[in-house]
C-alpha positions as CSV (number, residue, x, y, z in Angstrom):
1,X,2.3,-57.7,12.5
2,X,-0.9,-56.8,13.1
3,X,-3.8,-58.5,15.1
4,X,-6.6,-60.4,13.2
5,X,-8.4,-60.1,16.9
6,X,-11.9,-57.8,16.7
7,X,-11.3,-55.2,19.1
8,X,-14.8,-55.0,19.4
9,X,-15.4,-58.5,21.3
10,X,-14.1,-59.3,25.1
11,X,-10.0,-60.1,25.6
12,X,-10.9,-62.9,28.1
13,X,-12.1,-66.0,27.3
14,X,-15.4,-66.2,25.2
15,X,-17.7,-69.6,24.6
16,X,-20.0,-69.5,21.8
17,X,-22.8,-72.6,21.4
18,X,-25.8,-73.1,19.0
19,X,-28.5,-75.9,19.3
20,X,-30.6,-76.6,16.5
21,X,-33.4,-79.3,17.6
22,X,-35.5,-81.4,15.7
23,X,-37.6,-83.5,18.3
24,X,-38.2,-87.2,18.0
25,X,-41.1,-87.0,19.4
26,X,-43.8,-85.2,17.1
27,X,-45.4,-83.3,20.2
28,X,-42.5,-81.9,21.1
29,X,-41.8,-78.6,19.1
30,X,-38.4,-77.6,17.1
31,X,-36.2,-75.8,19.1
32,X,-33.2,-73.4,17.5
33,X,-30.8,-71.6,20.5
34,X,-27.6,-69.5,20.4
35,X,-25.7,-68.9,23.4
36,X,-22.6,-67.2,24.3
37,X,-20.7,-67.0,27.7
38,X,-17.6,-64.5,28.6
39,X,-16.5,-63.3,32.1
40,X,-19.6,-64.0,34.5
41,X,-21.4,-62.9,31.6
42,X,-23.9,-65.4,29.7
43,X,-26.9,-64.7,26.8
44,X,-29.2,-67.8,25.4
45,X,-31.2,-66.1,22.3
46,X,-34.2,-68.5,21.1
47,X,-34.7,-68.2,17.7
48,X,-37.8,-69.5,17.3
49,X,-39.1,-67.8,20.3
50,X,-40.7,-70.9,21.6
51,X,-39.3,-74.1,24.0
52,X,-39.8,-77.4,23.6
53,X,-43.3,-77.8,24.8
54,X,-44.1,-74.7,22.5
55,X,-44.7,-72.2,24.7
56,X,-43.5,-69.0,24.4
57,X,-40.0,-67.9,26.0
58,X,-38.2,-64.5,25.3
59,X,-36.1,-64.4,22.5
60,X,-33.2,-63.3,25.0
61,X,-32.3,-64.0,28.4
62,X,-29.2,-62.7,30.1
63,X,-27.2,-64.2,33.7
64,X,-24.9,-62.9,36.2
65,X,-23.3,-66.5,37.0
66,X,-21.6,-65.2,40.0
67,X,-24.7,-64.7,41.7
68,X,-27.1,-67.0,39.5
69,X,-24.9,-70.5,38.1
70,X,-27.8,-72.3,38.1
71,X,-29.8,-69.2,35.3
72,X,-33.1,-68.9,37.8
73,X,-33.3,-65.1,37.5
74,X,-32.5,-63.3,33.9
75,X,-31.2,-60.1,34.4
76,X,-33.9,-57.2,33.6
77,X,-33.9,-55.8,30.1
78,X,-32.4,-52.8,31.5
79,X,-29.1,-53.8,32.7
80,X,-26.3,-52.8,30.8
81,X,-24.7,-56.2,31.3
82,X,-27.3,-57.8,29.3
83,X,-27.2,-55.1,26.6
84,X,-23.0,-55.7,26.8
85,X,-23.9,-59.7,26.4
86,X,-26.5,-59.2,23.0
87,X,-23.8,-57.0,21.1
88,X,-21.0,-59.4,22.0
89,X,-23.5,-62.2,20.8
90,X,-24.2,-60.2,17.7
91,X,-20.7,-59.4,16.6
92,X,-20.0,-63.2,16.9
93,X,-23.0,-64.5,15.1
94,X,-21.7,-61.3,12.5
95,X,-18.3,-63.1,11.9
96,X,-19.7,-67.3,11.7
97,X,-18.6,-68.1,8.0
98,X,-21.5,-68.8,5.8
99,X,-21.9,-72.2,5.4
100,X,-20.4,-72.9,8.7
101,X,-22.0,-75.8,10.6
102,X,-24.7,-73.6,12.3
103,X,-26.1,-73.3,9.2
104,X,-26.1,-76.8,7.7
105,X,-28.0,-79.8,8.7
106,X,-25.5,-82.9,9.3
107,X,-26.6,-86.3,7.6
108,X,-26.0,-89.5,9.3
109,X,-25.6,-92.9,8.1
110,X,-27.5,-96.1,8.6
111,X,-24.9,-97.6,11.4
112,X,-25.6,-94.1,13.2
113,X,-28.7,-94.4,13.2
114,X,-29.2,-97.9,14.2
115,X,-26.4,-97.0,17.3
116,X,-28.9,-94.0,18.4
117,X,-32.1,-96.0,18.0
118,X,-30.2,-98.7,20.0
119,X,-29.8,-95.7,22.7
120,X,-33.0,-94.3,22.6
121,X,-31.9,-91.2,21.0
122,X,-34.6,-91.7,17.6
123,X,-37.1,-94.4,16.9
């Protein structure tokens, strides 16, 4: 057989998240992240460019976790490590299927809604 594996991404174990934000609170801006971790390795790309509060953040950040867990100190744009981190990033981003959850917005019912108002979660 042959492996369906891309050569091109990390053997070892690779985490991939996305957050896509649309605040409750109308002064509180939209936020869209992607994120991927691998080794001690780990990139957050804002989409929007912008946190919460609206103020601009760069559009990628890179962290040696072995030295950094808590992500105080991004390495500098010219560490190889953080150009390694935005190509792995890409290549994953590269192979989401369209249509894939990242790229849909999920609907929620009236019982969900009434649970996450009862937690504080929406007004």
């Amino acid at each position: 057989g042959r492996s369906l594996r891309d050569p091109a991404l990390p053997r070892r174990r690779l985490l991939y998240a996305e957050l896509a934000s649309d605040p409750p609170d109308p002064s509180l801006s939209s936020v869209s992240y992607r994120a991927i971790a691998f080794d001690d390795l780990k990139c957050i790309e804002s989409l929007t460019g912008l946190n919460q509060f609206g103020q601009p953040i760069p559009r990628l950040q890179s962290f040696d976790l072995s030295v950094d867990p808590d992500e105080q100190s991004p390495l500098p744009a010219s560490d190889v490590r953080g150009r390694q981190c935005r190509l792995v990033l890409e290549r994953v981003v590269a192979r989401q299927p369209k249509g894939s959850p990242s790229t849909t917005k999920p609907s929620i019912g009236e019982e969900e809604r009434r649970r996450l108002r009862a937690l504080g979660y929406i007004q």
